[in-house]
C-alpha positions in Angstrom: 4.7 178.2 106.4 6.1 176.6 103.4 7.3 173.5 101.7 10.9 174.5 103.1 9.9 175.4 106.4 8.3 172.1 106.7 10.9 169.9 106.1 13.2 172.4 108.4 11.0 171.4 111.1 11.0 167.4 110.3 14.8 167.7 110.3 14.6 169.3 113.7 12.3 166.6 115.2 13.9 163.7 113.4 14.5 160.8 115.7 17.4 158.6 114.6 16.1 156.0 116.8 12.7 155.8 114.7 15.3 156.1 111.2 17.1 153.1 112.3 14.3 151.2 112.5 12.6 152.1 109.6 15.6 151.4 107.4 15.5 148.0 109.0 12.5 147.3 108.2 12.1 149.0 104.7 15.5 149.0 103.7 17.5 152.0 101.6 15.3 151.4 98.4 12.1 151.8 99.7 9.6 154.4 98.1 9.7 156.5 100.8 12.3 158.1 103.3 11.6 159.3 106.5 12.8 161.7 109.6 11.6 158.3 112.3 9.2 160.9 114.0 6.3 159.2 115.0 2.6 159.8 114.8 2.5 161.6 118.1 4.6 164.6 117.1 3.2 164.4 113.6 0.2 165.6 115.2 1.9 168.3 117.7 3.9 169.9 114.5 0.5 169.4 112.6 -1.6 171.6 115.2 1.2 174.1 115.3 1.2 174.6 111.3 -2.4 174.8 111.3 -4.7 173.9 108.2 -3.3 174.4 104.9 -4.8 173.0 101.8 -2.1 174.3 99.6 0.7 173.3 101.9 -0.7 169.7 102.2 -1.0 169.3 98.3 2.7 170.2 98.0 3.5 167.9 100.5 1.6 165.5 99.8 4.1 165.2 96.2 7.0 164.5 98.6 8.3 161.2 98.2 9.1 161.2 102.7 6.5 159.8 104.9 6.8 162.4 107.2 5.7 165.0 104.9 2.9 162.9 103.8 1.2 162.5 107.2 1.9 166.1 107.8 -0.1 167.0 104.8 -2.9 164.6 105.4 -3.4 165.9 108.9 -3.0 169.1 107.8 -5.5 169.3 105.0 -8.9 171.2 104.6 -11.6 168.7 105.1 -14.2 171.4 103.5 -12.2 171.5 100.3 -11.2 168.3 100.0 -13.4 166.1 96.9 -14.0 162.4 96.6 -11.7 163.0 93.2 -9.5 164.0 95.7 -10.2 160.8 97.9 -10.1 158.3 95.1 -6.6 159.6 94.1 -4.8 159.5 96.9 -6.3 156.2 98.1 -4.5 155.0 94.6 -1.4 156.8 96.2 -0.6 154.6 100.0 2.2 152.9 98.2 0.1 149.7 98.5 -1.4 150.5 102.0 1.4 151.6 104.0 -0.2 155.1 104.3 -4.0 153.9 104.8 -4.0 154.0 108.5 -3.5 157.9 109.0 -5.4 158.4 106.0 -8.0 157.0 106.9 -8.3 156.6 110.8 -6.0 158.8 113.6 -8.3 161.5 113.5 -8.4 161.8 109.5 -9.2 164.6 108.2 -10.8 162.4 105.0 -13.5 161.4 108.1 -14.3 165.3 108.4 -15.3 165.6 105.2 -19.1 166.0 104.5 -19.1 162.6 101.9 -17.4 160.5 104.4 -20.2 158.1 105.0 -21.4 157.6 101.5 -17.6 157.1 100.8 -16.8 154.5 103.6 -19.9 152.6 102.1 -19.0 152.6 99.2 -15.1 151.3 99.6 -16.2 149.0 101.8 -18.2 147.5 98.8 -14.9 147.4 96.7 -12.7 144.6 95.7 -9.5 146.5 95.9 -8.1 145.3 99.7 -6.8 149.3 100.0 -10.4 150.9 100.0 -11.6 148.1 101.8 -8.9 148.8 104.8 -9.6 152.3 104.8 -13.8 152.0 104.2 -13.3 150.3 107.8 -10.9 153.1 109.0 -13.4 155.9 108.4 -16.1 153.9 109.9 -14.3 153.7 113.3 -13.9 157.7 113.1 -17.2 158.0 112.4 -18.2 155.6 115.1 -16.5 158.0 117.4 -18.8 161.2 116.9 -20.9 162.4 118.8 -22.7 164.8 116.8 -26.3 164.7 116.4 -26.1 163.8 112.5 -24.5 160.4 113.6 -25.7 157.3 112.2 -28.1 155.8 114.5 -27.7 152.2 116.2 -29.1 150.5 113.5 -26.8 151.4 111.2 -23.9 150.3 113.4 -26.0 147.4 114.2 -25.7 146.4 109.9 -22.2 147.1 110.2 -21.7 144.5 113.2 -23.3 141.7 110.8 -21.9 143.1 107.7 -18.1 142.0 109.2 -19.6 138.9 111.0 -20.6 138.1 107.1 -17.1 138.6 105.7 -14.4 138.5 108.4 -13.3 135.5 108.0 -10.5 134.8 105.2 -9.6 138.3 105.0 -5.9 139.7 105.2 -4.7 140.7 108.4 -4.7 144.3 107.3 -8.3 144.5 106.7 -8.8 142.2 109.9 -7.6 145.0 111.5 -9.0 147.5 110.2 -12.6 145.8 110.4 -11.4 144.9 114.5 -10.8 148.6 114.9 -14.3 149.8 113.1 -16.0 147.2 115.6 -14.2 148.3 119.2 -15.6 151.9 118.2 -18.8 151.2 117.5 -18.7 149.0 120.8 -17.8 151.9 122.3 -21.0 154.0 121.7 -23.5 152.5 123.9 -24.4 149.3 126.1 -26.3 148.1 123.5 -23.8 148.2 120.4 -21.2 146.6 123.0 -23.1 143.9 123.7 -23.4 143.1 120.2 -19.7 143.8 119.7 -18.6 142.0 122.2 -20.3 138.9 120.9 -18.5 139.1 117.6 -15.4 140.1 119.3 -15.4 137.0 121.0 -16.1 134.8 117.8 -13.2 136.5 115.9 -10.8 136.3 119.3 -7.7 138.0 119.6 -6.0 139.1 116.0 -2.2 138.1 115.8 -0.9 141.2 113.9 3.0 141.3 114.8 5.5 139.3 116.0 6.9 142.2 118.3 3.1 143.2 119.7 0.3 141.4 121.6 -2.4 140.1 119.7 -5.1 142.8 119.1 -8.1 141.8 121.6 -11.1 143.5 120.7 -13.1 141.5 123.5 -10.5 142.7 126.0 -10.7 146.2 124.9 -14.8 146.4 124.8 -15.0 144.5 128.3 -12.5 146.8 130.2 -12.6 148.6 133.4 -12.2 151.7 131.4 -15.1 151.0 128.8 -17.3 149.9 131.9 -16.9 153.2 133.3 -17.6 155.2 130.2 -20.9 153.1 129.2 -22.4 153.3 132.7 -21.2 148.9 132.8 -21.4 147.5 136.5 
C-alpha cells in the first residue's frame, strides 16, 4: 500500500462522531486534523497494512493524527534507531502523540535499545521524555520473555516514582500510574509493593468527563487476583 491508499482507507473509516469532538476540543487551527477514528480501528487498519518502514516514514510527515498513529504502529521496530527515537519524541506536538508512541503496544518498546532508552528519558528534564520513559516501562513491564528485567529492577523503579511523584504534572502522573499498575501486574510480590504506593498516591483526577485513575483499584481486582494466583 501507499501514502494514497492510506489515507483512502482513513476516509473510509472516518467517524464524524470522533471529528466533532476533536474539533471541539482542538479547534480548526490546531496542528493536526484528523478522520475521529479511534485507537481501536487504528490498530485493525494497522494489522491489515502490515509493517512498513517506508510507508510509516511518509506518514509519519503527514500533518493528520490518523496518519501518524498508523505509521507508528506500523513501523519496523528492527530498523528503527535511537536517532530515530530522539527525533520523533521532539515531534508529539508537545505530548499529544506520546501515549501511542510510547505505550499501546508501541512499536518504540520492540526495539532492542528500549530499556537503555526508557532509562535514560526517564532521567531527562524535558516533561515529553519523561512521559514516555514511563510509557515504555509499562510495555516492558508487560513481557514475558525470558530477557525481562528481573524483580529488582521493577522493585528500583517502584521507589524511583515513590521518590519523585509528587509535584509532577498530571501527564507524567499518569504515565508514572500506568508504569506502576504493570509492573503490579507481574507477580504477587511486585503487587504488593505496588499496591502500597498505589495507595499513597490514591486515585489520579485526570478528566473532568472520566473517573479518577485508581491504580489501587486496578492492582486489587477480582481480575488481577485471578491472574496472580491472589485469594
Amino acid at each position: 500500500m501507499n501514502e494514497q491508499a492510506i489515507f483512502e482507507l482513513l476516509e473510509q473509516h472516518k467517524n464524524q462522531r470522533g471529528i466533532d469532538n476533536w474539533l471541539k476540543v482542538h479547534g480548526e487551527d490546531f496542528a493536526l486534523t484528523s478522520y475521529g477514528i479511534g485507537l481501536t480501528v487504528h490498530r485493525k487498519l494497522a494489522k491489515q497494512i502490515g509493517r512498513n518502514r517506508e510507508l510509516a516514514q511518509q506518514l509519519w510527515q503527514s500533518n493528520n493524527y490518523d496518519a501518524k498513529v498508523i505509521a507508528l504502529l506500523i513501523d519496523d521496530p528492527k530498523q528503527i534507531t535511537k536517532a530515530q527515537a530522539e527525533q520523533q519524541v521532539e515531534q508529539l506536538h508537545g505530548g499529544f502523540l506520546a501515549h501511542v508512541f510510547s505505550s499501546c503496544d508501541a512499536t518504540l518498546a520492540k526495539t532492542s535499545f528500549v530499556v537503555e532508552l526508557l532509562e535514560e528519558w526517564i532521567e531527562s528534564s524535558d516533561e515529553v521524555r519523561v512521559r514516555c520513559g514511563y510509557g515504555l516501562l509499562y510495555e516492558v513491564a508487560k513481557w514475558k520473555k525470558k530477557s525481562a528485567p528481573d524483580d529488582q529492577y521493577f522493585l528500583d523503579h517502584i521507589s524511583n516514582i515513590a521518590q519523585r511523584y509528587k509535584g509532577q504534572p498530571t501527564n507524567v502522573l499518569m504515565a508514572m500510574a500506568g508504569a506502576l499498575l504493570a509492573i503490579g501486574g507481574r507477580n504477587i510480590t511486585l503487587n504488593t509493593a505496588a499496591l502500597e504506593l498505589a495507595r499513597e498516591i490514591g486515585p489520579i483526577t485526570f478528566s473532568d468527563t472520566c473517573d479518577p485513575m485508581d491504580v489501587a483499584k486496578n492492582l486489587t481486582s477480582d481480575s488481577m487476583k485471578k491472574k496472580l494466583g491472589i485469594r
